[in-house]
N, C-alpha and C positions, 0 to 999 in steps of 0.2 A: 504494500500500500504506500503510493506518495502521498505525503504530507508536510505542510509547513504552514505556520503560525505566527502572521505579523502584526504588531501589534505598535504602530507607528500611526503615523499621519502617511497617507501615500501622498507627500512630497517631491518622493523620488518613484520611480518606480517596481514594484517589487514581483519577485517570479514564484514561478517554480517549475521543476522538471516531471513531466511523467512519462511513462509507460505506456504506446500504441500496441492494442492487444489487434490481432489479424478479425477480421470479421466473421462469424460464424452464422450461418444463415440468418443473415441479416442483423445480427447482435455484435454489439463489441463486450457485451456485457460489463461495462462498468460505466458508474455515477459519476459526475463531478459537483461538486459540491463547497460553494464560497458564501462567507460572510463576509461582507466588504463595512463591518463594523469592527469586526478583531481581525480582519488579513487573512481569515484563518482559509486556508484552500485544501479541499481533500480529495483524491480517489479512490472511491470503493467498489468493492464490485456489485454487481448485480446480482442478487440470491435467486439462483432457479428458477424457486420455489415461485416466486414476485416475476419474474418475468413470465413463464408458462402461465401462471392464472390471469395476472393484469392484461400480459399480450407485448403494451409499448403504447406510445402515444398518449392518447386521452387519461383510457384506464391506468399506465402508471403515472401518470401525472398526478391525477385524485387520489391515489392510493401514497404518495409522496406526499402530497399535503397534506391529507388525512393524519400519518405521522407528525407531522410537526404544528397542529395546532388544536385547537382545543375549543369548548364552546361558549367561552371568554375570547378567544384572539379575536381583533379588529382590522380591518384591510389594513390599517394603514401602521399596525406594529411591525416595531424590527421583525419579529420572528414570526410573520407570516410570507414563506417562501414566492418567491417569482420562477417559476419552475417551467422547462421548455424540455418537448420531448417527441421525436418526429416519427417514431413507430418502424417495427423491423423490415418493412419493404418498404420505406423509403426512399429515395434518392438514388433506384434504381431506372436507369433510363432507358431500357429493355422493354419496359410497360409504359405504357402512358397516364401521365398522371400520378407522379410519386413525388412531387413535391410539397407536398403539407407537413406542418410542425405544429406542434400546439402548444398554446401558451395557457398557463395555467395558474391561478391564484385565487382569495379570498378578494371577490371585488367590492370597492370602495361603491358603487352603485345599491350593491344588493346584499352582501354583509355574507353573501353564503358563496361557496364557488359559482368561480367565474371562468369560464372556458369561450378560447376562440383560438380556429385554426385559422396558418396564414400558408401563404406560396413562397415562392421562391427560391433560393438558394440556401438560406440557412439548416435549416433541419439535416438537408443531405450533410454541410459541411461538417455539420454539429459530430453526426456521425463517420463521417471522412477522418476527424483529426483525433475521432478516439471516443464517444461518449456516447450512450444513451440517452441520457438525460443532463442536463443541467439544471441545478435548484440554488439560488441568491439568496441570501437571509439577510438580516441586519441592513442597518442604514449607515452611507457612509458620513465623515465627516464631512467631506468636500467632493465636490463631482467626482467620479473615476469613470472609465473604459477598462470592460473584462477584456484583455485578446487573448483567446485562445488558437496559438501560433503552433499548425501541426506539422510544418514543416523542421522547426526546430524542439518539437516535442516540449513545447514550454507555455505556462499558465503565466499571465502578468496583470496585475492591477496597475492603471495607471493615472495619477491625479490628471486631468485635464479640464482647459477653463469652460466655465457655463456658455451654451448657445442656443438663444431662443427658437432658430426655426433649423428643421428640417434638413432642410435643400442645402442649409449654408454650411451645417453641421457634416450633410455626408460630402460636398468640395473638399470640406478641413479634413476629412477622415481620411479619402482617396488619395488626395495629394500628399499625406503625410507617410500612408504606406508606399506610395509610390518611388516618392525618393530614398525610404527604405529600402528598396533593390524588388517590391511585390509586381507582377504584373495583374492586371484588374482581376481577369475572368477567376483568381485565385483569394478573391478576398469576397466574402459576405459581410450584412452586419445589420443589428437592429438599432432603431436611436429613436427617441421621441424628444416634444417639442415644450416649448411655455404653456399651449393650452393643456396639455396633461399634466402640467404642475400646477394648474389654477382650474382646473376640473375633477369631477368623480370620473371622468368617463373618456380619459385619454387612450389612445390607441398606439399600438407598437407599429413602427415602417422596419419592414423588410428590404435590407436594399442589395441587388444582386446585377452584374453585370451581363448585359445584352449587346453584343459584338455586332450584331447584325442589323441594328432598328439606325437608318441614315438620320444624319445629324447635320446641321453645318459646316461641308468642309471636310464632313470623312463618313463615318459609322461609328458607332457604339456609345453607347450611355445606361448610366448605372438607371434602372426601374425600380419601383418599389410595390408591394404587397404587403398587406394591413393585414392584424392580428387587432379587429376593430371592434370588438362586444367586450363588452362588461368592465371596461376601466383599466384593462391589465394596463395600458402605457401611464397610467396615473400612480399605478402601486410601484414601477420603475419609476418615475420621474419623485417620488416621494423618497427609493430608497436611494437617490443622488445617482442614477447610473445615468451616462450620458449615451456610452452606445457599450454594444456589446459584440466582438468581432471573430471571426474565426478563419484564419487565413490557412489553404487546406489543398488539393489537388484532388484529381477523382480519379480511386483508385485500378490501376490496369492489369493487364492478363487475363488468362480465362477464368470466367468465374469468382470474380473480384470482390465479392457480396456473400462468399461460404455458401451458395447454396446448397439445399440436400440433394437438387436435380435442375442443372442448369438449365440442359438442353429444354427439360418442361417450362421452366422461365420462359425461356428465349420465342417457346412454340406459343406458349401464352399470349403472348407478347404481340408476337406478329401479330396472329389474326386478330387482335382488338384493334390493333394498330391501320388494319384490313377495316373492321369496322367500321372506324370514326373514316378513313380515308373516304367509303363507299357512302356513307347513310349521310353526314353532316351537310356535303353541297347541296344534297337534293331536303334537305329538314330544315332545321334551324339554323344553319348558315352561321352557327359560332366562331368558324373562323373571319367572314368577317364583318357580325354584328356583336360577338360578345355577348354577355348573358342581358347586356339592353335591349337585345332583341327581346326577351321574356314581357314587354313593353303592347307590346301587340293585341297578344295572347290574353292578358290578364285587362286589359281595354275592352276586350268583345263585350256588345251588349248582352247578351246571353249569359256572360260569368259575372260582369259589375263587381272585378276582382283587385283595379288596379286603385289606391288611393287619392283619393283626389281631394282638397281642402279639408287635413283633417281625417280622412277616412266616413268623410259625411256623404259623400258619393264613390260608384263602382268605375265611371268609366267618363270620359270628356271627349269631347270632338277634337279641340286640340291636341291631344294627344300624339297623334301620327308627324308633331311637330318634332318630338322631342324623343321618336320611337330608334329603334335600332337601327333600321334602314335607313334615316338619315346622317344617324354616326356614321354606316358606313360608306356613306354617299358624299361625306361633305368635309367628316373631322376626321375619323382614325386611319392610319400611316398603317397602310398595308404592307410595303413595303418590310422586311424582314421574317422573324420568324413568328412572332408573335406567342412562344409558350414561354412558362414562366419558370421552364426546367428542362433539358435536355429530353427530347426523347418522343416528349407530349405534342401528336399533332392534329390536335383540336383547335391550339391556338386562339383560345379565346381570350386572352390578356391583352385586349387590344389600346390605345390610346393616341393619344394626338396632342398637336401644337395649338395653344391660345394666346392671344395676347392679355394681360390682367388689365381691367379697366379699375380696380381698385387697390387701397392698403399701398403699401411703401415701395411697394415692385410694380405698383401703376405705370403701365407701356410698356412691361417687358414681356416678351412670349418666351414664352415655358412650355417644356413638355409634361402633359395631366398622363398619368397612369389610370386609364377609365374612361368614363364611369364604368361601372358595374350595374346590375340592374337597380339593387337597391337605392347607390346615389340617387340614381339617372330618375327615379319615381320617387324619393324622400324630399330632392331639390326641383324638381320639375311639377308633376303634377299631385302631390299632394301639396305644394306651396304656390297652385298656382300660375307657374311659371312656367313660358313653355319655348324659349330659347336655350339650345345646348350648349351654347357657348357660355350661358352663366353655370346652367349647370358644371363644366369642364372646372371654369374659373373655381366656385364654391369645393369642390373636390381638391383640387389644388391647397386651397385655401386649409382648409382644415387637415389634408396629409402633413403640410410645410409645419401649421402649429400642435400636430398630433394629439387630435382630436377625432374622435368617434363621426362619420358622416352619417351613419343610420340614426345615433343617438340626438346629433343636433339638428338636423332636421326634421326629423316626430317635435323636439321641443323646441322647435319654431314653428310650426303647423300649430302646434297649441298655444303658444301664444297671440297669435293672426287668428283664431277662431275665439279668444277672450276678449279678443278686442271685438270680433264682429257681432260678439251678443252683449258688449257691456260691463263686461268683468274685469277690463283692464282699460284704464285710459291716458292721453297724454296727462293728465295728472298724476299717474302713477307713477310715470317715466319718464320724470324729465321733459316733457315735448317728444319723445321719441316716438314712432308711430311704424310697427313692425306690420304690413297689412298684404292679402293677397295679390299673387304679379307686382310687387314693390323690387324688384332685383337688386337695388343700390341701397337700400333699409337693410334687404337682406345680408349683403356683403358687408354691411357695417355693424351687425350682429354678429356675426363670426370674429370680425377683428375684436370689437367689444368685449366678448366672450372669453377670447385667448388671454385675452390683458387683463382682463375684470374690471372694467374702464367702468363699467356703470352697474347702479344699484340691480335693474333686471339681467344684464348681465351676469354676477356675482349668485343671484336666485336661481339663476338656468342653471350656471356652473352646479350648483348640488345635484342637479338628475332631477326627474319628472317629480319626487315625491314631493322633494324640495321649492320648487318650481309653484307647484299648486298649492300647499299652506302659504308660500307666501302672495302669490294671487287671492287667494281667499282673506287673506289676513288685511292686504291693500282696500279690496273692495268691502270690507265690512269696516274698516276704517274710513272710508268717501259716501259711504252711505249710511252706517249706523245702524245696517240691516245681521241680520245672522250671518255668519261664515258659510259662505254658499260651498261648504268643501264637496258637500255628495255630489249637487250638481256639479261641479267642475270634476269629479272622477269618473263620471259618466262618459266624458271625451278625453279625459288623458289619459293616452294610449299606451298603458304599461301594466305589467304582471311584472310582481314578486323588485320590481323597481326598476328595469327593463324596458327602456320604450320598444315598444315594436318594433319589428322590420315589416318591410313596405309589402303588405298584402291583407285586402281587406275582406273578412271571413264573413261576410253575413249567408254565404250560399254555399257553403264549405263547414260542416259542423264538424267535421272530420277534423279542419285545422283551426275552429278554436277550442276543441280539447285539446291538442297540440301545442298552444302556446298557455293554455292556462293549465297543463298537467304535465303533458308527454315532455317537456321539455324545461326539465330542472334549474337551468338556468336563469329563465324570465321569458318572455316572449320573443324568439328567436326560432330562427326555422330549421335551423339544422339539426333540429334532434328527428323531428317528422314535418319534414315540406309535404304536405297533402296535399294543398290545396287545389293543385294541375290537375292530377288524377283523380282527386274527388269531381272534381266539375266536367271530367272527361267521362263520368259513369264506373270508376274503380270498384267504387264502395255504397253500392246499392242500395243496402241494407246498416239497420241500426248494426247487427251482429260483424258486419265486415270492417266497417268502421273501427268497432272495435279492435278487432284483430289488425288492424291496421296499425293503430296506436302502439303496436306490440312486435311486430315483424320490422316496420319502418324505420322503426327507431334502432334496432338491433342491425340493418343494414349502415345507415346514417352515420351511425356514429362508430358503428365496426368501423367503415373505412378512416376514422379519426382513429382511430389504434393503432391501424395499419400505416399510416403514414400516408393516406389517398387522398388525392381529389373526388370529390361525386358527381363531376357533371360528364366525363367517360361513361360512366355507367349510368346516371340518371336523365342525361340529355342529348344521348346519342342511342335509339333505341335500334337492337339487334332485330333484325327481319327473324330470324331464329326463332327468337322469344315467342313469335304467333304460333308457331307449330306443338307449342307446349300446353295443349289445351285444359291440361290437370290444374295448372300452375296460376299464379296471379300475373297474367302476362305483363301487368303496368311495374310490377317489380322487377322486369328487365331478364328475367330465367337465364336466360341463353348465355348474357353478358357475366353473369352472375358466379355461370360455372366455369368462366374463363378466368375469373377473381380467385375462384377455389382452386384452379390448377396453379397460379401463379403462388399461393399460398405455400400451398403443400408442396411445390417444387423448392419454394426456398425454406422451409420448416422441415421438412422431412415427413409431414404428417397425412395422412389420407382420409381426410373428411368432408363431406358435400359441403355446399357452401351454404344451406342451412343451419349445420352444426358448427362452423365456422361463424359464423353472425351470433347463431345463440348465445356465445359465449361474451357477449355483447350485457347482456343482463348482469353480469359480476359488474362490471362498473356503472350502470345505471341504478343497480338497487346502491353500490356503495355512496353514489352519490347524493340521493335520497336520502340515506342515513345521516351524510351530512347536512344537510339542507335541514332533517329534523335535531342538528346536532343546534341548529342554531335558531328555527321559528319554533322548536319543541312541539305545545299539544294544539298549535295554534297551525304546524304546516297542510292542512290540508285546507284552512282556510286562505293561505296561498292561491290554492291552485283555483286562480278565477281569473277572469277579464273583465274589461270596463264593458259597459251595455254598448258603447259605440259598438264595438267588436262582435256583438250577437245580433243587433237589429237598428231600427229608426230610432232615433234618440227623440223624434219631433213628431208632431204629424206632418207638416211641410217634407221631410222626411222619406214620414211613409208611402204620400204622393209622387213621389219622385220614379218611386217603382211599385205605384198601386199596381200596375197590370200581375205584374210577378206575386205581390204580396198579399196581393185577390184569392188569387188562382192557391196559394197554399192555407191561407184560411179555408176557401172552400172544403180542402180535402181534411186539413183538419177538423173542422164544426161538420162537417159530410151535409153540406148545404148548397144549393145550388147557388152560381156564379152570382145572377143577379137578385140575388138577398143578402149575397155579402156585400153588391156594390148599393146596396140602400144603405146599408148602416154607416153611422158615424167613423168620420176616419180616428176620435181618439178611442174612440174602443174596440175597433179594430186592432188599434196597433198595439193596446194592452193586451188583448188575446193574443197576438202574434206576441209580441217580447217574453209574457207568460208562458206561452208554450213553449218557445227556442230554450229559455230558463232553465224549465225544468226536463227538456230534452238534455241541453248540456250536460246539468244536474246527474242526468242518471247514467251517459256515458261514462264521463267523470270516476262515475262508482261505482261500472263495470271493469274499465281499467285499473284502477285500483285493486278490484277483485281478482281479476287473470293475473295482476301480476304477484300476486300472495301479498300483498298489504291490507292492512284494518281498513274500515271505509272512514278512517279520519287520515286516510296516505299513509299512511307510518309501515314501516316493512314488518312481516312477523319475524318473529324470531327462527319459529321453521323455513320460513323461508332463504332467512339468511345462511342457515345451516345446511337447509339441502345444497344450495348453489355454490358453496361452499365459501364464502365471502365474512361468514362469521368471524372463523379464525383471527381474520387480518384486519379487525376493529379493535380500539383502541379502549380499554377496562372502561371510560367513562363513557365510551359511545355505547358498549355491551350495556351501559346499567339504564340509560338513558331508554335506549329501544324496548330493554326489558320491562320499564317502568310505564311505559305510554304502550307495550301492549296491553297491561290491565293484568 
């Protein structure tokens, strides 16, 4: 075991030497492990035992913090870990789509873990120079930068000075290694900005170099990939880390990854590789609309899926201004390769040149990495706004001060709907007036935001919860009225302290039990994205629904074990998969079993990719456990959404799509058309929210049920025992479970 324990000021800067253990199907098997408050740096190895049950990624990430904190710790104490870990088929470029790492900690948003996978280059490096995982403790005195330099087998803390943004931060990073003797394509590296030092809800940049994307005057330029839910770049920017680096090469020879069966790799490999090549030009065109194409699809009047003011409507005419075929018509530099990791050619990491029309870089064009779909719909049309170029701008804006884009725009959607009913006024703020299609209000929210320039500023900075007691607090101080808090939780858009991402569930139950249960976290779609397949007919029935909640999730987030991307497999659908008529064709079969051979070829293991995903449940019950480690007898009153999120919050509202909202009361009241369109629309729409309610209601505590927990969420004890997940809790989480089963 290397170890060493500095306990200085990093003034200077300080090392240490390790040990590159060769790769074993896909493991290096060991930890690394800093406190950049005592210097202290260690490597340990990885136990079996933990690696075989957790997997890698996600699950050991959780099962890493699990260890080291308690149901006292707070996001923002030293000793709750910043923990990164990219999972054993990672950063194999053989398959497509191995670039994901996941970043893992107790978020400052939501007080319980916080999980968000990012692209790019690190995770593979991570693994390139030696480690499984990495977990950060402690806070330092003064800024530093981790590099973990694997070409000289050497760990260094290094004191280096504060830098607000971004962009200026990875200049000084590059140029620094460069005249060090590094060449680019050999250095990765994470860094965040001012707004995650003055927010809950800062985001880590990925920054990885692109040899191929032309530039002025030649090729190449560093890209970046966001690690953008739940605050993680706020709990780094809190523990003084400025960036964190790993300088590495990718490893050669046959078989350079320890597989247990290359060739099965390689065979894998191809034909998915065969797949995206054949199905994506003629489909969704992600190479080259990016997942803004998703823009479209969630627009149709028939789903009224895509956010628009607030999530107060489904779909806008405008829309087609700001949809994917115009990125790819107008903004994004098709030009190069477009993936965000050797290998991947899907290519949907698309982005383009802007020039900024605001903030201190006003007239400079920059290159936006994006949007993505989320942006492209949180800055667009749920704000209103339907030029891309602000969108691009706004993206920009908040990468440069590392800051969450899904997160600040749901809470600026909420505030431009506070103002349009009365709840916030230039009274409140200064003169300031944040209102729908305003794009230069907009952009001076963001700047506001990063800085904490102003009192609504400094209120957003907390996250939605914060946000709304102090709106509530303003408006019952200007009028003298009650704290209108319920009414304003009815529109702001957050679970468990989470705003949304950008998809609005009123015709998809499937996916708001998804964000108000399936998905531990808070409202975020990657534990179960339903919503496509629900509205495309997947899940027919209450019962499939269910089982949905339960397979999807175990895909989902399997591939976050593994070290995967999910739009391979979720947005590139195999012709295959229709021939498998037993199967849930919308869960992709075909592709599915190409994932299980790549599995098993580098594990050594021989199990369908059902039982490969199953194994998916040890870290989602573990995580549960934590989430109850920390809302106790109160977690299942978590698991819910704002009424926005189920139905008409109005009757102006429910007019908007009485045709739709007609036609489902009929079948609920089993009454004909025209005696539901005689009655009153406010009690209509109480019967409709009423029923969605207690639909939710009972799904809710079916999944509950399938997954062996009490109907107040909590895991059983037997459950945790069969799945074998018990062992590996910690004597207070055992007494805590024990105690809330009864």
């Amino acid at each position: 075991m290397d170890c060493i324990n500095v306990r200085r000021l990093f003034s200077k800067e300080q090392q240490m030497r390790y040990t590159v253990q060769p790769l074993q199907q896909g493991y290096t098997n060991q930890i690394l492990s800093i406190n950049v408050t005592t210097g202290k740096m260690e490597v340990r190895p990885l136990p079996p035992e933990v690696r075989n049950f957790f997997i890698g990624g996600r699950g050991l990430g959780l099962y890493l913090l699990h260890e080291q904190v308690t149901s006292r710790t707070k996001a923002s104490d030293p000793e709750n870990p910043l923990i990164f870990s990219p999972g054993p088929l990672g950063g194999i470029p053989q398959f497509p789509g191995t670039s994901k790492c996941m970043a893992i900690s107790l978020s400052p948003l939501t007080g319980i873990p916080g999980v968000s996978n990012f692209g790019g280059h690190f995770g593979a490096y991570l693994k390139y120079a030696g480690f499984d995982a990495l977990t950060v403790a402690g806070t330092a005195r003064e800024p530093v930068m981790i590099v973990i330099d694997g070409f000289k087998r050497e760990i260094s803390i290094v004191g280096v000075s504060e830098d607000d943004q971004v962009f200026h931060l990875e200049k000084t990073l590059v140029d620094r290694f460069l005249r060090e003797g590094h060449e680019k394509k050999d250095l990765a590296f994470l860094t965040t900005g001012i707004g995650a030092a003055h927010t809950s809800f800062g985001c880590i940049n990925s920054h990885y170099y692109d040899a191929t994307k032309p530039v002025p005057g030649g090729k190449g330029l560093f890209r970046t990939k966001q690690a953008g839910r739940t605050g993680l770049g706020s709990v780094m920017s809190h523990k003084r880390i400025a960036a964190i680096v790993v300088l590495t090469a990718f490893p050669r020879g046959e078989n350079p990854y320890g597989a247990a069966d290359w060739n099965k790799v390689k065979k894998a490999g191809a034909k998915l590789h065969g797949i995206v090549r054949d199905v994506d030009p003629q489909a969704l065109k992600m190479h080259l609309k990016g997942s803004a194409g998703l823009i479209s699809f969630m627009n149709k009047d028939e789903y009224q899926s895509l956010p628009v003011y607030n999530y107060q409507r489904g779909s806008h005419p405008q829309a087609d201004q700001v949809c994917g075929k115009i990125y790819a018509q107008r903004l994004f530099e098709h030009r190069g390769m477009d993936g965000c990791f050797p290998g991947c050619n899907l290519r949907c990491t698309k982005g383009g040149w802007v020039t900024l029309t605001s903030g201190e870089h006003r007239g400079q064009r920059v290159w936006v990495d994006g949007p993505e779909y989320e942006t492209a719909a949180g800055f667009g049309s749920n704000l209103g706004m339907w030029h891309p170029e602000f969108i691009m701008e706004a993206n920009w804006h908040c990468d440069n001060y590392g800051i969450d884009t899904i997160t600040t725009a749901v809470l600026m959607a909420f505030i431009m709907e506070c103002g349009q009913r009365g709840y916030l006024t230039g009274e409140d703020t200064d003169g300031f007036s944040l209102t729908w299609g305003d794009e230069q209000a907009a952009l001076q929210f963001i700047h506001d935001l990063a800085y904490r320039r102003t009192e609504l500023a400094r209120a957003a900075a907390r996250g939605m919860v914060g946000l709304t007691g102090w709106i509530a607090d303003k408006y019952a101080a200007r009028t003298a009225r009650t704290k209108p808090l319920e009414e304003l939780q009815a529109f702001a858009m957050q679970t468990k302290g989470l705003p949304f991402s950008l998809y609005r569930t009123h015709r998809s139950l499937s996916m708001q039990a998804s964000y108000a249960a399936a998905s531990d976290i808070g409202a975020h779609h990657a534990a179960a994205w339903l919503v496509k397949v629900d509205l495309l007919g997947a899940f027919p029935t209450f019962e499939s629904k269910a089982r949905a909640l339960i397979t999807y999730p175990r895909v989902r987030l399997g591939n976050d074990n593994l070290g995967l991307c999910k739009l391979p497999w979720v947005d590139v659908f195999n012709p295959d998969s229709m021939k498998q008529g037993h199967a849930d064709i919308y869960i992709n079969p075909a592709s599915q079993e190409l994932y299980a051979d790549f599995y098993n070829g580098m594990l050594g293991t021989n199990l369908t990719w059902e039982q490969i995903f199953e194994q998916t449940d040890r870290d989602i019950n573990l995580q549960r456990v934590m989430n109850v480690l920390f809302f106790q007898s109160a977690t299942g009153d978590r698991d819910w959404i704002p009424d926005r999120a189920i139905g008409p919050t109005e009757d102006a509202l429910y007019e908007l799509e009485k045709d739709y909202n007609d036609g489902q009361l009929s079948v609920i009241l089993n009454l004909p058309l025209p005696e539901i369109q005689r009655m009153p629309t406010g009690e209509k729409r109480a019967i409709l929210m009423r029923h969605r309610k207690d639909e939710l209601r009972q799904l809710i505590l079916v999944y509950y049920r399938e997954r062996g927990w009490t109907d107040s969420g909590v895991p059983k004890v037997e459950t945790l025992e069969q799945i074998g997940v018990w062992r590996f809790l910690t004597q207070e989480a055992r007494t805590i479970i024990a105690r809330l089963n009864g």
